[in-house]
C-alpha positions as CSV (number, residue, x, y, z in Angstrom):
1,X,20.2,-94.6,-54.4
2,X,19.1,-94.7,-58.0
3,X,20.9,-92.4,-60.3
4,X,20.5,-91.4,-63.8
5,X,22.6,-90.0,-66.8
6,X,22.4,-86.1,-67.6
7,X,20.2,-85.7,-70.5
8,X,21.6,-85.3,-73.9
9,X,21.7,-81.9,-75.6
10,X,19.9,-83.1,-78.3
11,X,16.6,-84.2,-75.9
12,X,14.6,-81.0,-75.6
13,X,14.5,-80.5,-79.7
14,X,13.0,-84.0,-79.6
15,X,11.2,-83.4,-76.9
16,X,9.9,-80.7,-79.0
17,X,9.0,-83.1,-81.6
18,X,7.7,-85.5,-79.8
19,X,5.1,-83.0,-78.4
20,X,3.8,-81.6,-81.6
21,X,3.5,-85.4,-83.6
22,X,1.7,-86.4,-80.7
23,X,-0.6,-83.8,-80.7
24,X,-1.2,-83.5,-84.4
25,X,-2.0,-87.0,-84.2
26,X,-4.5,-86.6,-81.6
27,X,-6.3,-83.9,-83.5
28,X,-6.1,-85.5,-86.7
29,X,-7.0,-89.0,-86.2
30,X,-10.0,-87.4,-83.5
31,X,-11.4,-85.3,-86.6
32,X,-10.6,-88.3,-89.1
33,X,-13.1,-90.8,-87.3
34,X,-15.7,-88.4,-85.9
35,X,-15.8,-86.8,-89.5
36,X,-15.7,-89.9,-91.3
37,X,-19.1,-91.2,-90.1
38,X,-20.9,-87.6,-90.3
39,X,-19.6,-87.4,-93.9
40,X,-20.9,-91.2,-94.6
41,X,-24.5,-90.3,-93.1
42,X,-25.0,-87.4,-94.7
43,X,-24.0,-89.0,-98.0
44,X,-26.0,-92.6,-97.0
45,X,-28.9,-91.3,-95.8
46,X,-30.7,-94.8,-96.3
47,X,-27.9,-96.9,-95.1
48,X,-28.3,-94.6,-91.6
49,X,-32.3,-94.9,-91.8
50,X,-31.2,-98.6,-90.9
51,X,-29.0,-97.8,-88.0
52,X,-25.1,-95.9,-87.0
53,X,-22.2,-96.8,-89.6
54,X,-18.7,-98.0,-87.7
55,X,-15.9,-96.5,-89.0
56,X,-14.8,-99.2,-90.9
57,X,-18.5,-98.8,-93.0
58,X,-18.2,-95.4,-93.3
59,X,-14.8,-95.4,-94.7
60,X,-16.2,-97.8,-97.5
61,X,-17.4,-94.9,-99.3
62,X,-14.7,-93.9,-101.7
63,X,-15.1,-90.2,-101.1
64,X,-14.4,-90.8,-97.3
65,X,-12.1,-93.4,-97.6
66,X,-9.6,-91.7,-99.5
67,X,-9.5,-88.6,-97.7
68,X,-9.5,-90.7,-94.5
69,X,-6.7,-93.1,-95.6
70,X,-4.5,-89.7,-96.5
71,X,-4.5,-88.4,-93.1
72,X,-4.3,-91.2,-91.2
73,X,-1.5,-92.7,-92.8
74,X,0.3,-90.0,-92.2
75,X,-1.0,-89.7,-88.6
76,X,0.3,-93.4,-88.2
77,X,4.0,-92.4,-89.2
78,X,4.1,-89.9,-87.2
79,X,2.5,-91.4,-84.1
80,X,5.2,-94.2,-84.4
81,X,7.9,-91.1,-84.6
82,X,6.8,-89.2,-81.8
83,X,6.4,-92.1,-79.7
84,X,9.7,-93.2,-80.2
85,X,10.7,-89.7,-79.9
86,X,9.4,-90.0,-76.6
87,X,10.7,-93.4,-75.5
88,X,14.3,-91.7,-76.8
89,X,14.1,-88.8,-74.6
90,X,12.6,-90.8,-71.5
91,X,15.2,-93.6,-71.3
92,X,17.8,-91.2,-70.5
93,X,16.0,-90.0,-66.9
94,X,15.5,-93.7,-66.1
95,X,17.7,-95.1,-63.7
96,X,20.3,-97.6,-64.8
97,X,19.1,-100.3,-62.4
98,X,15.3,-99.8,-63.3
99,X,15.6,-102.5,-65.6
100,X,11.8,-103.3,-65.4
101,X,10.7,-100.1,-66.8
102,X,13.6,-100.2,-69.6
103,X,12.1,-103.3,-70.9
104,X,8.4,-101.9,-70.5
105,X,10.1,-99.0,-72.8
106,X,11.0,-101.1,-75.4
107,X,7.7,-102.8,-75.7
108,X,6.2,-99.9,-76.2
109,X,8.3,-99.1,-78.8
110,X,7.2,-102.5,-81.1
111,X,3.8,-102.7,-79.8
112,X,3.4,-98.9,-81.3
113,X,5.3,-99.9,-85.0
114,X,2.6,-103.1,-84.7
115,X,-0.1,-100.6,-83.9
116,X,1.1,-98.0,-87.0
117,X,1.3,-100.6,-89.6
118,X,-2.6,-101.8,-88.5
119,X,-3.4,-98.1,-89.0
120,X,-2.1,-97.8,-91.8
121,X,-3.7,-101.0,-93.3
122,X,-7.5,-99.7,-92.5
123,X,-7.0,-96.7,-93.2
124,X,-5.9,-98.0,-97.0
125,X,-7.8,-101.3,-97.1
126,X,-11.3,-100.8,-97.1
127,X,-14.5,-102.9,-97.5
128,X,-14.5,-101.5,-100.9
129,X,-11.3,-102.2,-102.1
130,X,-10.3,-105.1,-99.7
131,X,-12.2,-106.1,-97.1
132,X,-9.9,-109.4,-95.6
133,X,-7.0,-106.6,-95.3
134,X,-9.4,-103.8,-93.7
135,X,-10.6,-106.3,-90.8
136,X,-6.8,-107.6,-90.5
137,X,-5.2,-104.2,-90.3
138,X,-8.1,-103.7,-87.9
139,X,-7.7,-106.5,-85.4
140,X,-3.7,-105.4,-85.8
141,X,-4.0,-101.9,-84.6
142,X,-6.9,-102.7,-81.6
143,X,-4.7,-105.2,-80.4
144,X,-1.3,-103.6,-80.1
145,X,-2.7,-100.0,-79.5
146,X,-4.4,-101.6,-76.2
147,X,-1.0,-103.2,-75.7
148,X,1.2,-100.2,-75.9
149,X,-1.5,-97.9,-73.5
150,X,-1.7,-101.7,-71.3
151,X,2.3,-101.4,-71.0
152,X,2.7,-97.6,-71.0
153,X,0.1,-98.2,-67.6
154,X,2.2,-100.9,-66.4
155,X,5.1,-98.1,-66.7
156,X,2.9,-95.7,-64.9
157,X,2.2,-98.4,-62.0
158,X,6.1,-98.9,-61.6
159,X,6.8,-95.5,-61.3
160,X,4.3,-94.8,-58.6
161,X,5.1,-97.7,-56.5
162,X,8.8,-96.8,-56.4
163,X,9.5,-93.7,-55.1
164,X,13.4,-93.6,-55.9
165,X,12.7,-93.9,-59.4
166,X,10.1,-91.8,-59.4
167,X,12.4,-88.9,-57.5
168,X,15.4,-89.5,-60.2
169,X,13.2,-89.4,-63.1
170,X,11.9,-86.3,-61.7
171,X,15.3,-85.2,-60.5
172,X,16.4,-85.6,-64.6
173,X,13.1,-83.8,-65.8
174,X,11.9,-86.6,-68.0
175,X,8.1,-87.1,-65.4
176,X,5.5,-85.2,-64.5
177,X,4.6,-86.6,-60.9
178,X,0.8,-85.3,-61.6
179,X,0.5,-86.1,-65.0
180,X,1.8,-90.0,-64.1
181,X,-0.9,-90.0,-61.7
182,X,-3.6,-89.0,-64.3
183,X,-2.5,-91.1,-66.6
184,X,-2.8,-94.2,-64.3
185,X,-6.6,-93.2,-64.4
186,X,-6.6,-92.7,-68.0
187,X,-4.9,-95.8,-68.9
188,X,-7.2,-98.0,-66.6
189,X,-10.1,-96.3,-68.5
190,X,-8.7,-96.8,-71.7
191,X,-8.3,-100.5,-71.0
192,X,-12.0,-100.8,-69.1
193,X,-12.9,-99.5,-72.8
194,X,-11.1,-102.0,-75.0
195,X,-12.2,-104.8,-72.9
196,X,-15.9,-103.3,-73.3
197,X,-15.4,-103.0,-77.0
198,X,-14.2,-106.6,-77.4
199,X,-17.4,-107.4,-75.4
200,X,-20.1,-105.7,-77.4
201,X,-17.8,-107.3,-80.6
202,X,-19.4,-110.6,-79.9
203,X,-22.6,-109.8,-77.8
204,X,-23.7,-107.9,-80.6
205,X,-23.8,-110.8,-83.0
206,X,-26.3,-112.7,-80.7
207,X,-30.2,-113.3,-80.7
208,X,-30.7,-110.3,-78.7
209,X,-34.1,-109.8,-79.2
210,X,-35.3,-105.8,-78.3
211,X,-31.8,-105.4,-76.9
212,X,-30.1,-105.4,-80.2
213,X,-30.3,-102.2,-81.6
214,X,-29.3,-100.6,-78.5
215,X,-26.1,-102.9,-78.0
216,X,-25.3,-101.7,-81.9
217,X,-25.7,-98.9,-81.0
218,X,-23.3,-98.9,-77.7
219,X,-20.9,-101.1,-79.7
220,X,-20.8,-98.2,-82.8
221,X,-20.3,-95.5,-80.1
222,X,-17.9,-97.4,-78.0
223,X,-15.6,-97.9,-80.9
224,X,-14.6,-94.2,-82.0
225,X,-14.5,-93.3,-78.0
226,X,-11.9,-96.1,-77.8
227,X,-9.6,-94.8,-80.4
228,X,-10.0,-91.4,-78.5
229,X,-8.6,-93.0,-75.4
230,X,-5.6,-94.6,-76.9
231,X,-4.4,-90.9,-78.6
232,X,-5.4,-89.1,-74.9
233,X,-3.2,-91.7,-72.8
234,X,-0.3,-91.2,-75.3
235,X,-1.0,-87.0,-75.2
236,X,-0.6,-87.2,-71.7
237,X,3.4,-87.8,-72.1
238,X,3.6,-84.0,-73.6
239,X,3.5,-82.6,-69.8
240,X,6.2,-84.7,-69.1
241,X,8.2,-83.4,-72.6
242,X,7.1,-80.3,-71.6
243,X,9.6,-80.5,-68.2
244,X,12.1,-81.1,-70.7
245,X,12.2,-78.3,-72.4
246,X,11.6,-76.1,-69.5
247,X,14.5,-77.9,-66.9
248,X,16.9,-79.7,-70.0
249,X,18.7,-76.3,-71.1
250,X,20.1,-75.4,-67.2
251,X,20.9,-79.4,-67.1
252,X,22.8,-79.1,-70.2
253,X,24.7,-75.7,-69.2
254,X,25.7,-77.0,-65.7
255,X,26.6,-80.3,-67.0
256,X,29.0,-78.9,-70.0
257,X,32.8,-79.0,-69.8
258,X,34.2,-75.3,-68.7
């Protein structure tokens, strides 16, 4: 039988946190790259005559790109905090002997701090300002965002194939047993994205005849949908959070020294 240590008292305010970064983030950085290439149309109207601006043209434009690089910055601080914030609270409901799933927490942890600093290298290097540093910070954050939603899956996976783990985290109030379940669909659709993104990447660079505005357009569609994926995957933790600050304070009281 697996068993698990009592939560610490301090788990349900940064369960708390955890909750509200990760779901400023999503709104944020959602409105950030949706807004971004509006703003650049409306203020490029013969750039757009040609065809869709990616979010990496759209945030060439000073006026976008600085207000861009302002909120998601921040957004990338605070996606690395809350993440962590999660990680924190989590590792205590996991069974000492899970050691797979330990490990699979701390990856997340780096591949997240990767991800943060690629955000905020885009997000402040532009093709503007400094293009080489835009398209690095860009290729940083694709990469290890897919890895930490690739790893947070593989989590997911572990925790549904093994029921005693599943029951003790549970049992400590650190999982949703429904929300794992979506997020298994979630994360598989978020990866099924990236590796359709990386795709259209390279297709779209070939003699494509007729095809190739259509696959431009895909490809300029597929990237902001992508981003969206990554943030929902992560925002799907906050139902398990949530069980911590709705079963954590009993916990606590029944566990404290009379």
């Amino acid at each position: 039988m697996q068993t698990t240590r009592p939560l610490p008292p301090w788990a349900p305010r940064l369960a708390a946190f955890a909750i509200l970064a990760n779901t400023t983030v999503f709104v944020v950085v959602n409105i950030c790259i949706y807004w971004a290439r509006a703003a650049f149309a409306a203020r490029n109207p013969e750039y757009i005559a040609e065809g869709p601006a990616t979010i990496s043209r759209a945030i060439s434009d000073p006026y976008v790109g600085d207000i861009f690089a302002i909120w998601v910055t921040g957004s990338a601080i605070l996606l690395f905090l809350g993440v962590a914030a999660l990680v924190a609270v989590s590792w205590h409901g996991i069974p000492r002997n899970a050691w797979p799933l330990r490990i699979l927490c701390g990856l997340v942890v780096l591949f997240q701090a990767t991800a943060s600093v690629g955000m905020t290298m885009l997000s402040n290097f532009t093709f503007h300002n400094n293009h080489d540093g835009h398209m690095m910070g860009s290729y940083i954050f694709f990469a290890a965002q897919a890895f930490t939603v690739l790893t947070g899956l593989i989590a997911s996976i572990n925790v549904q194939v093994n029921p005693d783990t599943r029951a003790a985290m549970q049992a400590a109030g650190v999982l949703h047993p429904g929300a794992n379940r979506v997020r298994l669909w979630a994360g598989s659709a978020s990866v099924a994205l990236v590796l359709a993104y990386v795709t259209l990447f390279v297709v779209k660079d070939f003699d494509l005849g007729a095809w190739k505005d259509t696959v431009y357009l895909i490809y300029v569609t597929t990237e902001p949908v992508t981003i969206s994926s990554f943030l929902f995957f992560v925002l799907l933790y906050d139902w398990d959070l949530a069980m911590v600050l709705r079963r954590q304070p009993s916990t606590a009281q029944s566990g404290s020294p009379t």
